[in-house]
N, C-alpha and C positions, 0 to 999 in steps of 0.2 A: 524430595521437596527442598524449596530453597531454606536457607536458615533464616532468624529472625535480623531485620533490619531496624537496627536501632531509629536511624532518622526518621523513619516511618514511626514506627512507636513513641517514639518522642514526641510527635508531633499529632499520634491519633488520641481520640478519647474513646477509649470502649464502653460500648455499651452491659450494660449490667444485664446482659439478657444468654443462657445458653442453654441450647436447644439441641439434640439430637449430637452431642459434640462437638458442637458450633457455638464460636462465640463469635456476633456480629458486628464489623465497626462502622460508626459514622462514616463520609464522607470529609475529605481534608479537606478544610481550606486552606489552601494558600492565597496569596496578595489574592485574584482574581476568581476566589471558588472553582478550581479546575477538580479533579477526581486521581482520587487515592484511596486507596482501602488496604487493611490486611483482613484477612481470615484466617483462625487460631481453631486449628483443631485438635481434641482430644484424642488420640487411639490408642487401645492399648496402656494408659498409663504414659505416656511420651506425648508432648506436646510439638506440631509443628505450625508455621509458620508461613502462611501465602501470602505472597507482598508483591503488590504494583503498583506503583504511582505516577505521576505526570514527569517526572525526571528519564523516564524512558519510552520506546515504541513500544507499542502493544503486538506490534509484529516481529518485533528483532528478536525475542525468544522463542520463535515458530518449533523449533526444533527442542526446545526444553520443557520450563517448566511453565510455559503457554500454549506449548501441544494441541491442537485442537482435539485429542481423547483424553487430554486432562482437562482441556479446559468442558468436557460433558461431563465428568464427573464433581467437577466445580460447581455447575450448574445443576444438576441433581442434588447434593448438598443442600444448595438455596432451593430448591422446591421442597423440601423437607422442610426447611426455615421456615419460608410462606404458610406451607398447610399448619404448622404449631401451632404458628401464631395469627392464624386468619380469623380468630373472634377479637383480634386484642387491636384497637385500630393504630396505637403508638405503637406496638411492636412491630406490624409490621410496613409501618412507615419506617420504621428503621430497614429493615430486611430491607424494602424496595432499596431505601439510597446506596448501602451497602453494596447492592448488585449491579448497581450502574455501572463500575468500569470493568463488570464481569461481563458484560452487555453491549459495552462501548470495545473490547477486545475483542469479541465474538463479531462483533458486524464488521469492524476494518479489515480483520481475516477476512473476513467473506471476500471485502475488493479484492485481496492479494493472492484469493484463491482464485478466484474470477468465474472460469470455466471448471474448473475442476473441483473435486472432491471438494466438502468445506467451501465452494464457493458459491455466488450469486446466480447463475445460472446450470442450468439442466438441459439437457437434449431425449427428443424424446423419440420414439421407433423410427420415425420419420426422417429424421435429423433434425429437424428445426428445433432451436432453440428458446427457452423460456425463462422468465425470475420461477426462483423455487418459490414451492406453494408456502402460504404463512411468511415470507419474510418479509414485504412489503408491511404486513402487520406488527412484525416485529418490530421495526423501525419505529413505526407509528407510536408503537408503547412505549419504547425507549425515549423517543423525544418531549413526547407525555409526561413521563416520569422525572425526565433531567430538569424541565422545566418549574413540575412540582415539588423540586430539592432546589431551586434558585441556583442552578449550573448556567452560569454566563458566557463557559469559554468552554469546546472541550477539547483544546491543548493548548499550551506556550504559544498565546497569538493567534490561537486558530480561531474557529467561527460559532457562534451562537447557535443553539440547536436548531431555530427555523431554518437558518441559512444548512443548517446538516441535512434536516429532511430535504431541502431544496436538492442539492447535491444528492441523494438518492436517487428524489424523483428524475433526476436528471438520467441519471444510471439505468434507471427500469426501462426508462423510453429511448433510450441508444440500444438499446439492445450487445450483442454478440456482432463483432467486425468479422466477415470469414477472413481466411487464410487458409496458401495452400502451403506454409513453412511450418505446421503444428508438428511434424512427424521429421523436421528437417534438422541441421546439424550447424554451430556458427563456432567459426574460430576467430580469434581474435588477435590483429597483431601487437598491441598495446594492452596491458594489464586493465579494467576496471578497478576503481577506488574498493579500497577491502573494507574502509567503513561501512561502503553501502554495497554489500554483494548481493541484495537481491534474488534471486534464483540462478545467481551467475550468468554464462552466457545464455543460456537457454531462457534470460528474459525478455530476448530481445525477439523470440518466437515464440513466447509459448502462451499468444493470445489475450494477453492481460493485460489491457494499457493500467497506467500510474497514478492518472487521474491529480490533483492538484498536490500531491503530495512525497514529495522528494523519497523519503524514507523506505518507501518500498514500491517493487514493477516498474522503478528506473532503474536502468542503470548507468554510472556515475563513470566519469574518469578527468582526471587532479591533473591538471596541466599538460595533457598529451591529448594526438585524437583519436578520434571512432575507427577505427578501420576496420570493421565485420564484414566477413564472408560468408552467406547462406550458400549451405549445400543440399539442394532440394533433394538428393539420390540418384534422379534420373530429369534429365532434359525435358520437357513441358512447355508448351505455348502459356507467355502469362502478357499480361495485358494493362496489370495497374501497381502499384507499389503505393504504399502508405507507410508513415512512419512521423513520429512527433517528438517534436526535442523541448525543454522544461525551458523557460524563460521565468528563474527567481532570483534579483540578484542579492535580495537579504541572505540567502546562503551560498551567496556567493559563484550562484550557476547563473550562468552566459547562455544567449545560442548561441551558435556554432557559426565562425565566419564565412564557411560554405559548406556546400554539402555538392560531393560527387558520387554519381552512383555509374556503377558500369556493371556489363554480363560478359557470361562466358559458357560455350557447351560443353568445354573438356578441362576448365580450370586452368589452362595456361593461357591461352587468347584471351583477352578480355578487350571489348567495344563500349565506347563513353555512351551514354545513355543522357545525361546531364549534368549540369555541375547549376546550381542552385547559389545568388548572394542571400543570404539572412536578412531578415531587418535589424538598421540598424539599432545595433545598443545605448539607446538612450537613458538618462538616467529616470529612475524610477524603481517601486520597491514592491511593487503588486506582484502577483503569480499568475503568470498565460504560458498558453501551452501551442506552440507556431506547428500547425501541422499540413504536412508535405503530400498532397495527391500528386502524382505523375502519373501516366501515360505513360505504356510500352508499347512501343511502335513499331518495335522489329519483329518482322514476324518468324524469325527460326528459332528453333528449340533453346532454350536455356533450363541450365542446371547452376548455374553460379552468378549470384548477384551477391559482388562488391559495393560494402556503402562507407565511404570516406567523410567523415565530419570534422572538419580543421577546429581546432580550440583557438580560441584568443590567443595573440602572443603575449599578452599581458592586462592585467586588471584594467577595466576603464578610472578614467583620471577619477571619478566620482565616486570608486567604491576600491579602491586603492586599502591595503592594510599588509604590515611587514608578515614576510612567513607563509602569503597565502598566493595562490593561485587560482586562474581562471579557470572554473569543472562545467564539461557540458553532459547535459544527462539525454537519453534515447529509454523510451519506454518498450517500444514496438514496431517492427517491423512487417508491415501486413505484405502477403505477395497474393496477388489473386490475377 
C-alpha cells in the first residue's frame, strides 16, 4: 500500500464514522470541487493509507497501487461501508461521495482497457462484439451521484458530468473498430515520450483509440517523428488503414505536418501508398482528434505498413514557450 500523503491529509476532513476498518473521507475540494479521497484502513493493528487525488491520472498507476485486483478489493471495502450504514441516510451520503473517484478510476480504466480484460467491451462466441452487461448502468449511477456531491469538473479543466455521460454515450454507439494488426508486431524508429508510455508500442495496435484525452491509448513523441512499422506476420490483402492523431495545443500537441504511409511484402521494398498535408495549425485551444481513412488500392500481398508522421519543426508562433517542444500523439493504427 502506498504510504500516507501528507498534502492529501492536510487538506481532507475525515469523517468521524468507521466501519468494518474503514474510515471514510469526504470529497476535496479544491478551487473548482474536483475529487480526492483517502481511505484509512485498520488491519491487524497497523494502519494504512489509500491516496488519490486530482494531482494525478487515474491510469498512470495501472500497474500499482491502482491495479485493477486492487482496485476490486477497494471496491468491496466500500460495499461493506454502504451495507453498515444503509439505515443511516448521513452516513451513507458520506460513503457515496467518498467512492466517487473509486468509481471515476474504475470507469477511465475501462477506456484504457477498451477491449480487453477490465475493459468496455466483450466479444461474444460469435465474435461480435458488445458493452459489458451493467456498465452502461454504472455510468449512469456515477454521474447521478457526482452530481449529487456538486462535482462540477471531473479533472484540471476537464468536463461536467453531463458532458461525461455524453462522452460515454458516445462510446457505447461507436462500438469496437476491427482490426487485422491485434496479434501484429510495431517497432519504432524514434523513442515515444516516457512521460506518456501508454501500453508502449503495442498502443498503436492493440485496438483502443485514446479518445479525448492525452494521458493514456496515445502515444506521445517530444519533438521527433512517428515512424512505425506494422508487422502483420504474414502477407494479406488489406484494403483500408485508419488511424487518428490528437490535435491539443494546451499541451502542447500539434498534428503532424504530414503523414506518409507506404507497404511492403518482405520488409525491404517498400511502395508509397500516400503522403497526406494536415490541417493547418491554427491558433486555438479546444481538443479534436483529425482522423485518417485511406484506401488501399494495391492489390498484392502486404506484410509491412510504414507510417511516417513528420512533427513540427517548431512550436507555432502562438503557443511558443522556452524549453518546450512540438509532441504529436497517434492513438491507433486500424489495418482492415
Amino acid at each position: 500500500m502506498p504510504p500516507k500523503s501528507p498534502k492529501i491529509f492536510e487538506l481532507l476532513e475525515l469523517v468521524p464514522l468507521k466501519i468494518f476498518g474503514i474510515m471514510a473521507g469526504r470529497i476535496v475540494n479544491f478551487a473548482v470541487n474536483k475529487l480526492g479521497f483517502v481511505l484509512v484502513m485498520d488491519v491487524g493493528g497497523d494502519r494504512y493509507f489509500l491516496c488519490w487525488n486530482n494531482d494525478g491520472s487515474p491510469i498512470s498507476e495501472w500497474k500499482s497501487y491502482l491495479a485493477p485486483e486492487l482496485l476490486d478489493q477497494y471496491s468491496t471495502l466500500f460495499d461493506k461501508a454502504e451495507a453498515a450504514v444503509e439505515s443511516n441516510a448521513a452516513f451513507s451520503d458520506r460513503v457515496m461521495r467518498a467512492r466517487l473517484p473509486l468509481e471515476y478510476t474504475v470507469l477511465q480504466q475501462a477506456r484504457f482497457y477498451g477491449i480487453e480484460k477490465y475493459g468496455i467491451f466483450v466479444k461474444d462466441r460469435s465474435g461480435e462484439w458488445s458493452v459489458k452487461p451493467n456498465l452502461p448502468e454504472k455510468v449512469k449511477r456515477f454521474v447521478t451521484n457526482c452530481k449529487k456531491a456538486g462535482v462540477t469538473e471531473m479533472s484540471e479543466g476537464g468536463i461536467d458530468p453531463d458532458k461525461y455521460q455524453a462522452e460515454w454515450d458516445a462510446i457505447f454507439k461507436a462500438g469496437v473498430t476491427p482490426t487485422k494488426a491485434l496479434d501484429a508486431t510495431v517497432t519504432l524508429q524514434y523513442p515515444f515520450s516516457e512521460d506518456y508510455p501508454a501500453k508502449g508500442n503495442r498502443t498503436l495496435i492493440d485496438g483502443n483509440p485514446g479518445y479525448n484525452d492525452f494521458s493514456y491509448n496515445w502515444l506521445c513523441f517530444y519533438g521527433v517523428p512517428m515512424i512505425a512499422t506494422i508487422d502483420l506476420g504474414k502477407a494479406e490483402k488489406i484494403n483500408k488503414l485508419k488511424m487518428h492523431f490528437l490535435d491539443d495545443p494546451r499541451h502542447w500537441i500539434f498534428l503532424p505536418a504530414e503523414v506518409k504511409v507506404e507497404v511492403s511484402a518482405d520488409g525491404v521494398k517498400y511502395y508509397p501508398i500516400t503522403t497526406l498535408a494536415t490541417p493547418p495549425n491554427v491558433e486555438h485551444y479546444d481538443v479534436s482528434i483529425w482522423k485518417v481513412d485511406m484506401a488501399i488500392k494495391d492489390d498484392g500481398q502486404v506484410r509491412f505498413i510504414k507510417v511516417t508522421a513528420n512533427n513540427l519543426t517548431a512550436l507555432p508562433d502562438w503557443r511558443t514557450r522556452d524549453n518546450k517542444k512540438p509532441m504529436i500523439a497517434c492513438d491507433e493504427i486500424y489495418v482492415q
